[in-house]
C-alpha positions as CSV (number, residue, x, y, z in Angstrom):
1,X,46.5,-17.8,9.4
2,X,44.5,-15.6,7.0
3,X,42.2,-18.4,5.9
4,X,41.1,-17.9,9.6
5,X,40.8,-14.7,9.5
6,X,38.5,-14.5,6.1
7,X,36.4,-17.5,7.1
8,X,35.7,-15.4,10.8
9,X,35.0,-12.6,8.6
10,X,32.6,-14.1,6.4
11,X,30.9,-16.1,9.3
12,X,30.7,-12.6,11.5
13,X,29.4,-11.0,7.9
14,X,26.9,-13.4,7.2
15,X,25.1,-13.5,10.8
16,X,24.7,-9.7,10.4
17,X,23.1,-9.9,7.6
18,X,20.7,-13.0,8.8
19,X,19.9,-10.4,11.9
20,X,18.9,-7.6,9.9
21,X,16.8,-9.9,7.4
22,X,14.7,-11.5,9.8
23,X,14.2,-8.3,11.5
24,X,12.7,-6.5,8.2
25,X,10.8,-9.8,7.9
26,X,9.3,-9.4,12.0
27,X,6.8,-7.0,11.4
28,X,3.4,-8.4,10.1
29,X,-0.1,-6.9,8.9
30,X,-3.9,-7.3,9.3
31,X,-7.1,-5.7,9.0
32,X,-8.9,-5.0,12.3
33,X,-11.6,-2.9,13.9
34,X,-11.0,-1.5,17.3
35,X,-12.8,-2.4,20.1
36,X,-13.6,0.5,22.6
37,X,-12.1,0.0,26.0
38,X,-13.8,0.2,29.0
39,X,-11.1,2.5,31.1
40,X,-10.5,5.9,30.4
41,X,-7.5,6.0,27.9
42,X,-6.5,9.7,29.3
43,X,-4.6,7.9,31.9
44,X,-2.4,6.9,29.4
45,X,-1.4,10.2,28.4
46,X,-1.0,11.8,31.2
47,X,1.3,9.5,33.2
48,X,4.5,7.7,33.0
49,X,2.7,4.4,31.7
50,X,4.3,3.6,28.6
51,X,2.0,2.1,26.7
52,X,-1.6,0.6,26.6
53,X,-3.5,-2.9,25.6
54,X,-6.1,-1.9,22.9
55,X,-8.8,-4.8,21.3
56,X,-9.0,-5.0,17.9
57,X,-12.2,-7.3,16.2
58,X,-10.0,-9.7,13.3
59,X,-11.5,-9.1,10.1
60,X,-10.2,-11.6,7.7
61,X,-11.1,-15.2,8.1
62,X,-7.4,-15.9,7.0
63,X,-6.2,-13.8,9.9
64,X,-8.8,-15.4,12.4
65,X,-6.8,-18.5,12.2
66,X,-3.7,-17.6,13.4
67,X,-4.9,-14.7,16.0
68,X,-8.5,-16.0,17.1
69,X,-11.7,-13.7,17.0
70,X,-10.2,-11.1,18.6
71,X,-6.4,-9.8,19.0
72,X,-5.1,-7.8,21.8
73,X,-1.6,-5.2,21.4
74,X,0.4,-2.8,23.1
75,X,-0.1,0.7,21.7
76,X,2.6,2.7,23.0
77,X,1.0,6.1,24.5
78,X,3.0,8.5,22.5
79,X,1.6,7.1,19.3
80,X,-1.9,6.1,20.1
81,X,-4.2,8.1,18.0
82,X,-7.1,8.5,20.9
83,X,-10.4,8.3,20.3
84,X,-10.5,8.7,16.6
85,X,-10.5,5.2,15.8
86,X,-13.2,3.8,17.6
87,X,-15.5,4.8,14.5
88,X,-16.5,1.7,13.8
89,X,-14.3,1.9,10.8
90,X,-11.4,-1.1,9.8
91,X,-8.2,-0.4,10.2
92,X,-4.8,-1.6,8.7
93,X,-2.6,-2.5,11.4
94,X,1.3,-3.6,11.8
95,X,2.5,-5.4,14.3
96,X,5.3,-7.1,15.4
97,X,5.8,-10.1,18.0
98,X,9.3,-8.2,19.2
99,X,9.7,-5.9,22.1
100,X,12.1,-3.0,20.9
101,X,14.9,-3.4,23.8
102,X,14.3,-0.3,26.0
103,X,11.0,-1.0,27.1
104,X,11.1,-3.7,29.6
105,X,10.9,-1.5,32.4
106,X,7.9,0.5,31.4
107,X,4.1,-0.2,33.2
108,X,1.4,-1.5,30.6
109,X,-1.8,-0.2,31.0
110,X,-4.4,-3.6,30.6
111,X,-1.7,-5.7,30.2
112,X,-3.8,-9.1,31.5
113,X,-5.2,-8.9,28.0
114,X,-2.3,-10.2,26.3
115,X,-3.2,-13.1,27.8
116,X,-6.9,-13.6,25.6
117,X,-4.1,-13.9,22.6
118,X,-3.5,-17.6,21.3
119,X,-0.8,-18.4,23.7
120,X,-0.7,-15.2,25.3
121,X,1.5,-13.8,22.9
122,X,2.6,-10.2,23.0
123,X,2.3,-7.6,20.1
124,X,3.5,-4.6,19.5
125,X,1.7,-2.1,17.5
126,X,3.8,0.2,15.0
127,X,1.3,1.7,13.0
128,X,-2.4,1.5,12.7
129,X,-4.5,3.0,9.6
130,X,-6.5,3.2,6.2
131,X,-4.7,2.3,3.4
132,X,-5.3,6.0,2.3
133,X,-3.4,7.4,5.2
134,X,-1.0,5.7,7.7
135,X,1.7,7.7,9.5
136,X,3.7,6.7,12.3
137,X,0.9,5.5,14.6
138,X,-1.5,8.4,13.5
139,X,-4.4,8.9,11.3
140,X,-5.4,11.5,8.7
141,X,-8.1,11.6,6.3
């Protein structure tokens, strides 16, 4: 009886620790430049949309073939940084391919874009910035 007992607990112990690798490992990075949108992005801030499909311009040829030219993500509004990066500048931006659990009920804004990603694949934006300054979706020179 306790061999079963230690080999549950070892089996239970070793898929937690699986889970909470691959999530660390879930989040993924590449250089961009934004592409302006074509909507007003105020009515992302001022209703209860929760977040917002941004374009980014790939940079690295590396990148370009596994996103395409282009790559589309979901910004969520209370971290998008507003017009401050449509500079022209590139960015560093993380992203991962998992939707945190307590969003599914929230309207997109643009949300047809996700479908111009290779096989209309859905990313989420975490943070976007220069390597100088990144914090928590914002950006400061």
């Amino acid at each position: 009886m306790k061999n079963y007992i230690l080999i549950i607990t070892f089996s239970l112990f070793s898929l937690i620790c699986e889970a909470q690798i691959n999530s660390i490992e879930s989040n993924q990075f590449i250089r961009v430049k934004p592409i302006k949108p074509d909507f007003e992005v105020k009515k992302c801030l001022s209703s209860k949309t929760f977040g917002i499909v941004i374009g980014f311009e790939v940079i690295d040829s590396s990148d370009k073939s596994l996103y395409g030219e282009k790559f589309y993500g979901i910004f969520p509004c209370l971290q998008y940084p507003g017009n401050v990066i449509f500079n022209g500048e590139i960015y560093d931006l993380e992203f991962t391919e998992i939707m945190p659990k307590y969003k599914h009920e929230y309207p997109i804004i643009n949300k047809e874009l996700l479908q111009k990603n290779i096989n209309g694949k859905e990313f989420w934006i975490i943070e976007i910035g220069t390597k100088k300054s990144c914090v928590n979706g914002t950006i400061s020179k």
